[in-house]
N, C-alpha and C positions, 0 to 999 in steps of 0.2 A: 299720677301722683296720688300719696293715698289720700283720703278722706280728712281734713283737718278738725283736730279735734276741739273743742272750748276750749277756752283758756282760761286762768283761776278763777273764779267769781269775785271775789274782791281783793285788792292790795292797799296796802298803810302806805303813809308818809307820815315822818313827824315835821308838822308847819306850825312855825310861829308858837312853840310848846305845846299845841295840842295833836292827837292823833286822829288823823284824815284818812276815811274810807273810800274806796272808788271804786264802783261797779263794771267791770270789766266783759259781764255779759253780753251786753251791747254792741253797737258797731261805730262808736263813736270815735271818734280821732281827734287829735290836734290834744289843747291843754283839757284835762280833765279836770272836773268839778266835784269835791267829795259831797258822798251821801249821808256820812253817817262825820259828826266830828265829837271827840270825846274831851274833856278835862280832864287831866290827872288828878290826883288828889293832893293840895297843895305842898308844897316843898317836892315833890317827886321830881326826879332827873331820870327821865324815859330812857334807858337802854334799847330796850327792842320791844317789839308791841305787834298784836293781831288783833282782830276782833270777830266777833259772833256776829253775823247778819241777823241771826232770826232773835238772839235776845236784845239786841239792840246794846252789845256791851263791849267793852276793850278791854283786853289782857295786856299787860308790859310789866317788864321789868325794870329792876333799879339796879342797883348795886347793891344792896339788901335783901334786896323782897321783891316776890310776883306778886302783883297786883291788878284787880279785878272791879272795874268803875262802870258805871251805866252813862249814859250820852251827856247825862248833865253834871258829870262828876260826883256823883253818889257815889262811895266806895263800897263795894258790895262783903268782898273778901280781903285777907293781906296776907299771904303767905313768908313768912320771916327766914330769910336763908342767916342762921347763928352759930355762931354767936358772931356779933356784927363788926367788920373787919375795916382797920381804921387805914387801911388801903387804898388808895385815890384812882392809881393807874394800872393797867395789867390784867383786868379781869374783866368780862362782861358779860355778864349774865345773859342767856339767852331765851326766847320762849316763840313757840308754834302752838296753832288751835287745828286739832284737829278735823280733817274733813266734815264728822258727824257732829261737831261744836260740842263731844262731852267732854273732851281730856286738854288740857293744856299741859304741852312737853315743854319740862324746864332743864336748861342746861348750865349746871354750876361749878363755875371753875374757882371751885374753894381751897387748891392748892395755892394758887396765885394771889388768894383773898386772906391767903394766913389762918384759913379756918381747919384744912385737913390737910394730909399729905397726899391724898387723891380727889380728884372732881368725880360730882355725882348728877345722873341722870334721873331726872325725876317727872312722874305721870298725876297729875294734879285734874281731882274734880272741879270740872268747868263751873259746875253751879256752885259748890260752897271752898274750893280751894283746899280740900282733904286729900292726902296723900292716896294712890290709889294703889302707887307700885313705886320701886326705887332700884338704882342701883350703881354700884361703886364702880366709874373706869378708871381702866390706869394710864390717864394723861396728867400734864400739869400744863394745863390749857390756858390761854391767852381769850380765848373769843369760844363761838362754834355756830357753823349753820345747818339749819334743820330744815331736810326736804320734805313734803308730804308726797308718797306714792300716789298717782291717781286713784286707784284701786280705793283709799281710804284707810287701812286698818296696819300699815306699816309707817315709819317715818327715818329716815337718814337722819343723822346726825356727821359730821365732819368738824374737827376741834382741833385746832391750830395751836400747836405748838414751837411757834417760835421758830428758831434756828433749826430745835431737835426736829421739826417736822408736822406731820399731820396724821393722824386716826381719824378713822369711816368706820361708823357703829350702824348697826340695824337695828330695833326692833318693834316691837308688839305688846302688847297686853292681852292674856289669857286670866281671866278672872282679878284676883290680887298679884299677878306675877308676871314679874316683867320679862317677857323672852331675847335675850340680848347677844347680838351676833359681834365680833367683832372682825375686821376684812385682814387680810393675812398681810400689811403693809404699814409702813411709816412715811412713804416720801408721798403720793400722790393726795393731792387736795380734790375734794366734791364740788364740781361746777354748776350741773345739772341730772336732771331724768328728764327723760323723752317724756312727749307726749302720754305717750302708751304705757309708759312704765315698764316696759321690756328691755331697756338700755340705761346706762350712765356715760354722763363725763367725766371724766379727770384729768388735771396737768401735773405735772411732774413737781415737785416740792423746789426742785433745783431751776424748774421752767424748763426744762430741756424740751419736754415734748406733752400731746396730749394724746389721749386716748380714749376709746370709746370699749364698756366693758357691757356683757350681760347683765341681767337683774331676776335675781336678787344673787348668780353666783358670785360675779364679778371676775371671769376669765374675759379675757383680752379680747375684741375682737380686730381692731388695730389700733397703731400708735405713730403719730406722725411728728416726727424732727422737724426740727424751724429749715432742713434744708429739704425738705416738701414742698416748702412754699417759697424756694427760691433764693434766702439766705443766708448767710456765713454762719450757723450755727455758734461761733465764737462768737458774732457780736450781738445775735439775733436773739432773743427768747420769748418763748411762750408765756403771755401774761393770765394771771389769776382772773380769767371772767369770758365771758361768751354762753355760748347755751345752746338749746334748739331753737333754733326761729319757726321750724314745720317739722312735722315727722318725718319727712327729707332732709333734712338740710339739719348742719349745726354751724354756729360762727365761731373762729379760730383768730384769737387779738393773739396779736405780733409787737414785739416794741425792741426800740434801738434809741440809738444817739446819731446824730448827725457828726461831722468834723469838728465842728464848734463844738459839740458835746448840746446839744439842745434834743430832749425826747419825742420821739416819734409812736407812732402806733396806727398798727393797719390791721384792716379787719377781712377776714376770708370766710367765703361758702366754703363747707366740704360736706361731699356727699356720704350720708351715712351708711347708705351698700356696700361705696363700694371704696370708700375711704379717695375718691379722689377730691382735688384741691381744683375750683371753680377760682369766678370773679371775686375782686376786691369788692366787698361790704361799704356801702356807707350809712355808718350808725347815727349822725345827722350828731356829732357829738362829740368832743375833743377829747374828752375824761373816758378809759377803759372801760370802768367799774360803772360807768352812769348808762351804761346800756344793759336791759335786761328782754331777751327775745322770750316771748310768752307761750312759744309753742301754735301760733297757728298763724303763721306769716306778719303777726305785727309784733312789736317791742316798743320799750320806754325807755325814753329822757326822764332827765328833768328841767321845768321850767326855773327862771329866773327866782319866781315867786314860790318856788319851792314845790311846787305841783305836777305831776307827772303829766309827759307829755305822751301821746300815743300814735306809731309811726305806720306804716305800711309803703310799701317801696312798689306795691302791684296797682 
């Protein structure tokens, strides 16, 4: 088996209004204890949020503005996404820090916020919140989630579109200028990267199936039907969430209805070689979406109390 790699150094929750850091370095298991916990700056309603280990600070989003607070709610920065959209539902700003804590990548879906007729991706300095790059996609996006490559100097973006679908962006930043790929599809949604950042997930927009592609081309290297793993593909589909658990291995959520019509969901190894379909997964977890595999044999819940739990099955 290859060599397991770290897994992130830190991950958010938002608990009880504020945002909770967890150091993931470690070898720690069961509920975790956050290290760092931040205040937002008052009135803020926290969309998505990251933060800086080494400046001691959090980055999140509102439905307005990125905003940029130190551990005791000091507000450092406020980036103002305007002109301010008197929109409640449908849009949600998104934000990543990236690996070297200088750029926070914002994701604004300002079609659906009434502000433009296209959403714009935006590369924001970590320390004072100045524009650093921008630039105009052509979705009209609902959400979007932003992967960071191991590597450090690239970041995914994948932005949901509703009914219509889902767009997979790439890029980078070369001085002031944002180098932006965008992947040759509408229906597949972004799950994950591998460890290594040699590969991706995706499942089908429709759930029909998932797939494992290269990185950064994104050609196929297979794709498996919910009747891989044994189901009527009529009643069966591929749910939105799974990941790598190891550089071996990825997990494949499955869901259906019983007779009664009550929902179900099963979780599968498949091996990344050689695309075959292993044992049933137990995620220790009723909820699809409340499983996150962190790449080096363990993954997270969450606890009761809102605090991630951390699992390992070895």
């Amino acid at each position: 088996m290859t060599q397991s790699p770290c897994p992130p150094r830190t991950i958010t929750r938002l608990v009880d209004g504020r945002v909770c850091a967890y150091d993931l370095a470690g070898d720690v298991r069961g509920v975790l204890s956050p290290v760092m916990v931040c205040r937002p700056s008052p009135g803020d309603d926290v969309v998505e949020h990251t933060v800086s280990v080494g400046r001691r600070r959090a980055y999140y989003t509102t439905l307005h503005a990125a905003v940029c607070v130190t551990a005791d709610g000091t507000e450092v920065w406020r980036s103002l996404f305007e002109p301010r959209s008197d929109r409640r539902h449908g849009h949600r700003p998104g934000c990543v820090l990236s690996s070297d804590e200088l750029v926070v990548w914002v994701y604004r879906p300002d079609a659906m916020a009434g502000r433009d007729g296209h959403d714009k991706w935006v590369a924001l300095d970590a320390a004072t919140g100045a524009v650093l790059a921008q630039a105009e996609l052509s979705t009209v996006g609902h959400g979007g989630q932003h992967l960071l490559h191991p590597a450090g100097d690239e970041v995914l973006l994948d932005v949901g579109e509703g009914q219509d679908g889902s767009a997979v962006f790439r890029a980078s930043l070369t001085g002031s200028r944002m180098d932006l790929v965008t992947y040759p599809w509408d229906d597949r949604c972004l799950i994950a990267l591998s460890p290594d950042g040699h590969e991706f997930m995706t499942v089908h927009h429709e759930q029909a199936d998932v797939a494992l592609h290269t990185y950064p081309e994104g050609e196929v290297r297979f794709t498996l039907s919910t009747d891989a793993f044994g189901h009527d593909p009529d009643e069966v589909f591929v749910e939105w969430s799974g990941g790598y658990l190891d550089p071996d291995t990825v997990v494949v959520t499955l869901g259906g209805q019983t007779e009664d019509e009550q929902e179900w969901f099963r979780h599968y190894r498949v091996d990344v070689r050689s695309g075959r379909v292993g044992a049933e997964f137990d995620a220790r977890t009723d909820n699809p979406y409340d499983m996150r595999p962190l790449g080096d044999g363990t993954w997270l819940t969450t606890d009761p109390s809102g605090h991630p739990v951390r699992w390992t099955d070895s």
